[in-house]
N, C-alpha and C positions, 0 to 999 in steps of 0.2 A: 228614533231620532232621524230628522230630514234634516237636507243640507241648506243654510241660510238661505235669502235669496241673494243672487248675487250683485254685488253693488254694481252701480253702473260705468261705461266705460268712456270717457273720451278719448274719441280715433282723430288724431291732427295731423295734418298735412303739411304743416308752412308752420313756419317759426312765429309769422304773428296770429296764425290762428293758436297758438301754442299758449299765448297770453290772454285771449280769451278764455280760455279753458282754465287758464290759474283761477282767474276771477270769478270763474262761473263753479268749478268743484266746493267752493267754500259754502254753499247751500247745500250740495250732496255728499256729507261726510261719509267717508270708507271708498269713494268713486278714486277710480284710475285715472293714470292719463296714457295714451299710447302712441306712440311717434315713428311716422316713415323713419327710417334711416336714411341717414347720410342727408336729410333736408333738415331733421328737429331732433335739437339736443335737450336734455334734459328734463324725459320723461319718464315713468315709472318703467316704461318696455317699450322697447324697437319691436319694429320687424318692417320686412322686405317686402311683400306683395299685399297690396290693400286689400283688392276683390278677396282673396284666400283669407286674411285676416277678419275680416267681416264679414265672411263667412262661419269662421269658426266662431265667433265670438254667439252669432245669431243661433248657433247650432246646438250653443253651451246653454244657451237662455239667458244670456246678459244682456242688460239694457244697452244700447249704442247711440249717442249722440256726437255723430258726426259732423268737425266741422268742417265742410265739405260743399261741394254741389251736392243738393238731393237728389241728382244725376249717380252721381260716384254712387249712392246708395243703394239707388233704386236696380242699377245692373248688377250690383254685387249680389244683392239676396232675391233677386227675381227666381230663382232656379231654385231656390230653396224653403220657400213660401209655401206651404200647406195648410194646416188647420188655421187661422184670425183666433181660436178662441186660446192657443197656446203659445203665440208669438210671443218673445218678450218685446218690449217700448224700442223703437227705431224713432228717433229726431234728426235733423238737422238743422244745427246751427251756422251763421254767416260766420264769416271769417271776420268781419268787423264787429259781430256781436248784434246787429242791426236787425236780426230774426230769427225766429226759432217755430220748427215745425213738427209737429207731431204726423211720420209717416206711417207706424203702423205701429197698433198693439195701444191706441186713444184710449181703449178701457180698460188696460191690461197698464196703464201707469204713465201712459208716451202723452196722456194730455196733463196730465197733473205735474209729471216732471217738468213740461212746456210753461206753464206757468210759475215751479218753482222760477227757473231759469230765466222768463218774463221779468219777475220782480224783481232778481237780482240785478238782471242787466238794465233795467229802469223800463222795456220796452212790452209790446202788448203779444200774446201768443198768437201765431197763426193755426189755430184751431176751427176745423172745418165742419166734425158732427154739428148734424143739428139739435139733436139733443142739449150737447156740451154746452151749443151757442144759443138756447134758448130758457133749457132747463139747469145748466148745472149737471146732468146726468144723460145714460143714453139706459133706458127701459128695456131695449132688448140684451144689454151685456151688464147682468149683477155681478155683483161684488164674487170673489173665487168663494167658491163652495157652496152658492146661491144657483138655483136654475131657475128660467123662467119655464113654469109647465105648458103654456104655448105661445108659443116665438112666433106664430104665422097671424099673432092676431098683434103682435106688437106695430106695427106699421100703420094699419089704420086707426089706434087706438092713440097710434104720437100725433097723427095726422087730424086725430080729432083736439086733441090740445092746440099742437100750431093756429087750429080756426078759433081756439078762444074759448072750447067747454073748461072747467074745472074737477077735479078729480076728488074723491078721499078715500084715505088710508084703513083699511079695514087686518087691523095689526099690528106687529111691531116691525117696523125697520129704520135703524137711527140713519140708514144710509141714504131714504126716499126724504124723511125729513127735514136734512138737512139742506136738503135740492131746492131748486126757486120754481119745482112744481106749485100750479095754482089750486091749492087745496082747499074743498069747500065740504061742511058736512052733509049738503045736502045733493052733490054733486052725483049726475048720472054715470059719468064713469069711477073705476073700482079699481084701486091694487090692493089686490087680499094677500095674504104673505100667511102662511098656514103647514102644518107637516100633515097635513091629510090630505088625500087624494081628492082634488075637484078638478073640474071641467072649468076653460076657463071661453072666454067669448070678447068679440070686439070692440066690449064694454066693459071685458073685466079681465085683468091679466092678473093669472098669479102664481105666485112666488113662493117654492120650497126654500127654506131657512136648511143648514145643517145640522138638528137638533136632534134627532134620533141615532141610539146607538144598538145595534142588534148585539147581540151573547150569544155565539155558538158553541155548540159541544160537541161532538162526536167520538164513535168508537174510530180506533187506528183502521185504514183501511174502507171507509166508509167510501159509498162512490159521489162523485162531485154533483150529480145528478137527486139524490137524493136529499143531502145535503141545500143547493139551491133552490129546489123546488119548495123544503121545509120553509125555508126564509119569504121567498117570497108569498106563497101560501100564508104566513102567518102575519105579515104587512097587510095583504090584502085582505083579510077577515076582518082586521081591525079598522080598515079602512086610511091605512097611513099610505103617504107617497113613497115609492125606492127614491124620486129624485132628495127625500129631505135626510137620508141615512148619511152620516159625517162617516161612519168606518163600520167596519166587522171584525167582532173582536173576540176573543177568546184568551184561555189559559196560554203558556209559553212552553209547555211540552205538548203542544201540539200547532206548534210555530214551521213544523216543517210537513203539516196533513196538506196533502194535495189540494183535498172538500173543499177546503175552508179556503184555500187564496182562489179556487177557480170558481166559489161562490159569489166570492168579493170583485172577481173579475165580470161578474156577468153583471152586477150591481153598480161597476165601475166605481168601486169607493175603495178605500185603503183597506188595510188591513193592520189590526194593532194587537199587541199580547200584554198580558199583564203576568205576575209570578203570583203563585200562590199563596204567599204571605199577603199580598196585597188584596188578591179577591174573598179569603178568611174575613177581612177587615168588612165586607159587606155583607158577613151572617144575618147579622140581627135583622136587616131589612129586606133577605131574600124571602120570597112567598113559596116555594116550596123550596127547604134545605135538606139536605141527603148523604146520612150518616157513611152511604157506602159510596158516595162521592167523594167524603174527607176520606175515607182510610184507602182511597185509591190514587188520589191525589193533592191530597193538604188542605181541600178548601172544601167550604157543606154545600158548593152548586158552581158550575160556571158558565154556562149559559145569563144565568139572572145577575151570578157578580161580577161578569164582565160586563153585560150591558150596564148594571150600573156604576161600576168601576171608573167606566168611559165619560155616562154623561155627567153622574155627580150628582144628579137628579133624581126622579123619579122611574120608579117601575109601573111601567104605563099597558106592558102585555107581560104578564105570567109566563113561565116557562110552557113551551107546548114541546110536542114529541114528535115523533118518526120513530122506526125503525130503531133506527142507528145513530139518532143526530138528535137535539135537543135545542132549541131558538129562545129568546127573549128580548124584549123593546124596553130599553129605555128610551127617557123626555130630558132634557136637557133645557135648560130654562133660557140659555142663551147659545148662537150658533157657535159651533164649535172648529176649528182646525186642527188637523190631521196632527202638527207639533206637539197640542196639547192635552194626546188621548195615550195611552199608553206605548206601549217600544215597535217599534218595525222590525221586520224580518232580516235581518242582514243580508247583502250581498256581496259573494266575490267573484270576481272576473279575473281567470285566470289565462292573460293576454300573452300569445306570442306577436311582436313584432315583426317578424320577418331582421332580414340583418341588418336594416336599419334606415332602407331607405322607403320613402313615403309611396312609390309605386307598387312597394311589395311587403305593403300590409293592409291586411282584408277590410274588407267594408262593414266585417261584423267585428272585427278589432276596433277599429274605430268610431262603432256602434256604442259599443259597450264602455270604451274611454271615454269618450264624448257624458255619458249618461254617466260614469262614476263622482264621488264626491271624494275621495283621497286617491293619491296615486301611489303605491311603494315599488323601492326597485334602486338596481343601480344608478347611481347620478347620470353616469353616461346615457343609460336606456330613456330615462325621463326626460334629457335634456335633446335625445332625439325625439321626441313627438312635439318638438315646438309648439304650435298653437294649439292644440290637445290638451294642454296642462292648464290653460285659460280659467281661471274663478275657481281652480279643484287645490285643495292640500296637496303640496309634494312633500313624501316622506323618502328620500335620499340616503341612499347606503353607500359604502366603499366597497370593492370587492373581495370575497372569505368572511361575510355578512350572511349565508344566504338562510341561514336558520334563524337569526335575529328576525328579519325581513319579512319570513312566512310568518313570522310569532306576533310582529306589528301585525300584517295582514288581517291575520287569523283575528286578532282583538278587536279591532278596530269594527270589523266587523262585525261580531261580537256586540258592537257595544251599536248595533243598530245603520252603520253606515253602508255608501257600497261602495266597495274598496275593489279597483283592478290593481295585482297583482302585475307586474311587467318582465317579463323576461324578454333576451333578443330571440332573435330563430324561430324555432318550435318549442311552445313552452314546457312540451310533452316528451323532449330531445335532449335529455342530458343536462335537462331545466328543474325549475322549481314546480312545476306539478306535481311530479313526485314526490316530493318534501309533503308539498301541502296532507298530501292522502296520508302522509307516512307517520305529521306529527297527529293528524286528526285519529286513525288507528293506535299509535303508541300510546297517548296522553287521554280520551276516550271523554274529552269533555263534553259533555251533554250539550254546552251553549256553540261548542264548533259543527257539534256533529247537523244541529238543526239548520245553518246557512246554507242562503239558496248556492249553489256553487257550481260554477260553470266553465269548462276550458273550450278558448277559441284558437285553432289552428293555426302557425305561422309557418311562413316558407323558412324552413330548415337552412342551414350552411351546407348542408350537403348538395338541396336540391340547386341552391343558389350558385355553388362551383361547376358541378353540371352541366346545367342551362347556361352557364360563362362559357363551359370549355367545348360542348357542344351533345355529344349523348354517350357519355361512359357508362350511365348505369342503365343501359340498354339491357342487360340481363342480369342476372342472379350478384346481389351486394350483401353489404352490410357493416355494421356502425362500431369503431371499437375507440373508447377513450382510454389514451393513455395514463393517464390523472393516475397515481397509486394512493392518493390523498385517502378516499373513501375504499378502494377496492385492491387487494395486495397484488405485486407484480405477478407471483405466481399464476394467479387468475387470469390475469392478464397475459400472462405469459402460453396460459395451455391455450387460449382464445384465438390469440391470432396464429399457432398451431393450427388450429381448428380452421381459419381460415384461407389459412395458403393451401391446409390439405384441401379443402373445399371451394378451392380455385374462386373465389368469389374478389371481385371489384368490393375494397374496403377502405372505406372512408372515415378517416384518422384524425378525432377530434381530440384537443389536450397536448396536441402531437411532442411537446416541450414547454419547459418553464425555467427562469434564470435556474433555480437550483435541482433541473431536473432533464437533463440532455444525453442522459445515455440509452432512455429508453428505445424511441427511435430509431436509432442505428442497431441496438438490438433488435427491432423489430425488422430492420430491412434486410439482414444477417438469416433470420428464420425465411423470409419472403425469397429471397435467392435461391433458395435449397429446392423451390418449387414453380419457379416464372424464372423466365428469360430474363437476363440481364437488359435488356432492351424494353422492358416493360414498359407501357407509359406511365408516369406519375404529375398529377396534375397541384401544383401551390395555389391557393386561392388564400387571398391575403387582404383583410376589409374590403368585404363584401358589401356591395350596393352604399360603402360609406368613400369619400372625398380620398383619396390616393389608393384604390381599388387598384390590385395588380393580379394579373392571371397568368402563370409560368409553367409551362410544360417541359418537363425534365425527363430523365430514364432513371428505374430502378436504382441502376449502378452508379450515378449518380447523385443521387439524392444526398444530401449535404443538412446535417442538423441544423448548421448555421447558418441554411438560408431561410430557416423555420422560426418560426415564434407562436406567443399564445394569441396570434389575432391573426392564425394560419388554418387553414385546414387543408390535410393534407388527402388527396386521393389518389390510390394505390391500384391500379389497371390487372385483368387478371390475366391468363396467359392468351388469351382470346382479344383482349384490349388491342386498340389500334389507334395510330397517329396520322394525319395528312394535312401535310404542309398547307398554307395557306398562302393565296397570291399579296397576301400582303406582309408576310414572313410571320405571322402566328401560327398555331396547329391546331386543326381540329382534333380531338378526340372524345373514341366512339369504343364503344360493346357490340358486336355484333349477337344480334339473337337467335341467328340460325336461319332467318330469308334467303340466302343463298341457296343453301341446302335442300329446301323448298321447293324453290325455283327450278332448280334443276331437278327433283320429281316431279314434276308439274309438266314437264318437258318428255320424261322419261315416253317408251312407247309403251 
């Protein structure tokens, strides 16, 4: 399962472009609207900075018709602009309604929405290809899932139509025929549209269809190299294109073989699975079935029943071999999308945030948000990534959820989606990653154990107090939650034992909860016995979020009620040190022993 596409969005600026946009969504059912704040009320979503908002939206793959200058546009996603053949549709719309303009992504949908948008508003598109403005179509950008096998002859092949030859269609494609190309049968130029491998020339372009489905099989462990080379080897004997392959598909217990997705990565096509009930159902028509195939994994071939599984067609290449791996071609009688071939591999991105603010979370954190299609996690966590949540399912918990939330996770994915996971901090810190591993070991489901599953690092609330307060964990730390929820105080109790004898800087997550305030001052009570009373103790209290406060205390001080659970506390070891600050804060540091150094370095 892939995620819809996403509907598209109007960005409005002003209250009366705000009325154009009423008027104009009513052609594009499921479409947004989205509104500065504090200029335009009553839209589906605010937000505060344009350029960053249309950004993110561009970054998501949402369609954006701004009404705006195509100025405003044009500087917000200049920086962001890479591939043309994956941009989604960028327009801009007048603020009167008086024009609309397809600025990028004309065959990716930005010229067709221009003309929806055209007829609604009674006025004519400002459409620039020449293709669009001649033919109805542009010859070197097909329809998705279409390639052209060569792009370098398209140019002079348009430029031979623009003088007035005529073309015909040597094929099928309902999408050339319906174009106001001049089609003649006797015509010196050629679109052939075919899944076999030709040569094309500046009289003949042509076009792979998505009609082909390969069936792979492999032993566990097979190398990706053998596997690939089997695939391609057994395309090119029969003389079929890679460019006309819709997917690479296989059984579902082997949804998580390496071979097989970095086969399909070299192929640049998806990857789909089917269950073994399902590829059974293509016994009768497989050409060679294999009794030691069912009693090893339910079905008499999988190679041949998932290619045919996929296309629903024809078995057009027999099973061939390797080594280790097993291939077959299905025909597919009409082009196919990736939606419509069996289940995809799920993913989870298991994201930490950092603590909350947008400068201190990674760029593969927001890699993998950006690219997910559901979000789960505490409401507060989601509703910090602001425009990151843009066109994705939010799945919103309460907090003392957190087992609910990996089980949503976990299924969701599961059921084909990619799901990031949200925790604050480090999601590997006293977080949900651990869960994740712990329900997938306990419960030993075969559908969790196959997702692709991935943890991305967040700045921790430790490292975040720290870098506040300036460098306490300059030498030897370490992490103790007081929480007895999961872990009994005894444990807790021999632990930080263990750490006052081990003079170690300990950083004090859990530190208290309305119905749990004794522990802490029992902790500071064991911490006495072995540190000065002057120790430094650092409060760090919502971190990198809106009333951020960083309080440097002593030991003997330390006060449970100046703690809570949006505190973390850090406890100095007897080596820790304070220095006043010119502007009455305090630095504090660890020293690591550079002194010490220093002065052997000196020594005679």
């Amino acid at each position: 399962m892939t995620a819809p596409a996403p509907a598209p969005v109007f960005v409005v600026l002003s209250q009366s472009g705000l009325e154009v946009a009423e008027g104009a969504r009513t052609v594009l059912p499921g479409s947004e609207i989205h509104g500065l704040a504090h200029r335009v009320a009553g839209t589906d979503r605010e937000f505060t900075a344009t350029l960053d908002h249309l950004r993110a939206l561009f970054q998501a793959g949402t369609p954006i018709i701004g009404i705006c200058a195509a100025g405003i546009l044009i500087r917000a996603l200049g920086s962001v602009l890479s591939d043309k053949r994956s941009e989604p549709p960028v327009l801009a719309l007048a603020e009167d309604g008086s024009a609309v303009v397809p600025l990028l992504g004309g065959h990716h949908g930005a010229n067709d929405l221009a003309r929806r948008l055209a007829a609604a508003l009674g006025i004519e598109p400002a459409i620039t290809t020449a293709g669009d403005l001649n033919f109805g179509i542009a010859l070197d950008e097909p329809p998705a899932g279409w390639t052209l096998a060569n792009p370098g002859d398209a140019k002079p092949f348009s430029a031979a139509l623009l003088a007035g030859e005529s073309v015909r269609l040597d094929g099928s494609a309902p999408w050339l025929v319906t174009s106001r190309l001049p089609f003649s049968s006797d015509a010196d130029l050629t679109l052939r549209v075919t899944e076999r491998a030709e040569a094309g020339s500046a009289s003949k372009l042509v076009y792979h269809p998505p009609v082909l489905t390969v069936g792979v099989g492999c032993e566990r462990g097979a190398s990706a190299e053998e596997v690939t080379a089997l695939v391609r080897d057994t395309l090119a004997s029969a003389g079929l294109a890679e460019q006309a392959v819709a997917a690479l598909c296989s059984i579902d217990v082997k949804m998580d073989e390496p071979a097989i997705h970095a086969a399909a990565a070299k192929l640049g096509v998806p990857v789909r699975f089917f269950d073994a009930a399902r590829l059974e159902e293509e016994a009768p028509r497989l050409a060679n079935p294999s009794d030691i195939v069912f009693n090893e994994v339910g079905c008499h071939g999988v190679a041949e029943g998932a290619a045919l599984a996929a296309s629903s067609g024809a078995l057009i290449v027999p099973k061939r071999k390797s080594a280790r791996a097993t291939c077959a071609v299905g025909l597919s009688a009409t082009p196919l999308t990736p939606d419509s071939i069996g289940k995809r591999r799920g993913r989870l991105s298991i994201v930490g945030i950092g603590p909350g603010s947008d400068g201190w979370r990674t760029p593969e954190a927001d890699r993998w948000l950006t690219q997910a299609t559901d979000l789960v996690g505490y409401h507060l966590y989601l509703d910090l990534l602001g425009d990151l949540t843009v066109g994705k399912r939010r799945h919103g918990y309460e907090l003392g959820a957190e087992e609910m939330r990996v089980r949503v996770a976990l299924e969701l994915a599961a059921e084909g989606r990619d799901v990031a996971l949200v925790s604050s901090g480090d999601a590997g810190i006293y977080a949900m990653a651990t869960l994740v591993f712990e329900l997938i070991d306990r419960e030993a489901r075969p559908d969790w154990a196959r997702l692709d599953i991935g943890v991305t690092p967040g700045i921790s609330a430790l490292q975040a107090a720290a870098s506040r307060a300036g460098a306490p964990l300059g030498h030897d730390f370490c992490t103790i939650s007081l929480s007895d929820l999961l872990t009994p105080w005894p444990v807790i109790e021999r632990r930080i034992r263990a750490a006052a004898q081990g003079d170690f800087v300990i950083a004090v997550y859990n530190p208290v909860s309305r119905r749990r305030t004794e522990q802490l001052p029992a902790m500071k009570a064991v911490l006495l016995e072995h540190r000065p009373p002057d120790t430094p103790v650092i409060l760090a209290r919502n971190l990198g979020r809106p009333g951020e406060t960083i309080t440097v205390t002593t030991l003997a001080a330390l006060d449970a009620a100046d703690v809570d659970m949006l505190t973390l506390v850090m406890i100095g070891s007897s080596e820790t040190r304070a220095i006043p600050r010119g502007d009455g804060g305090t630095w504090v540091y660890t020293p690591r022993g550079y002194a010490a150094k220093h002065l052997d370095d000196k020594s005679p």
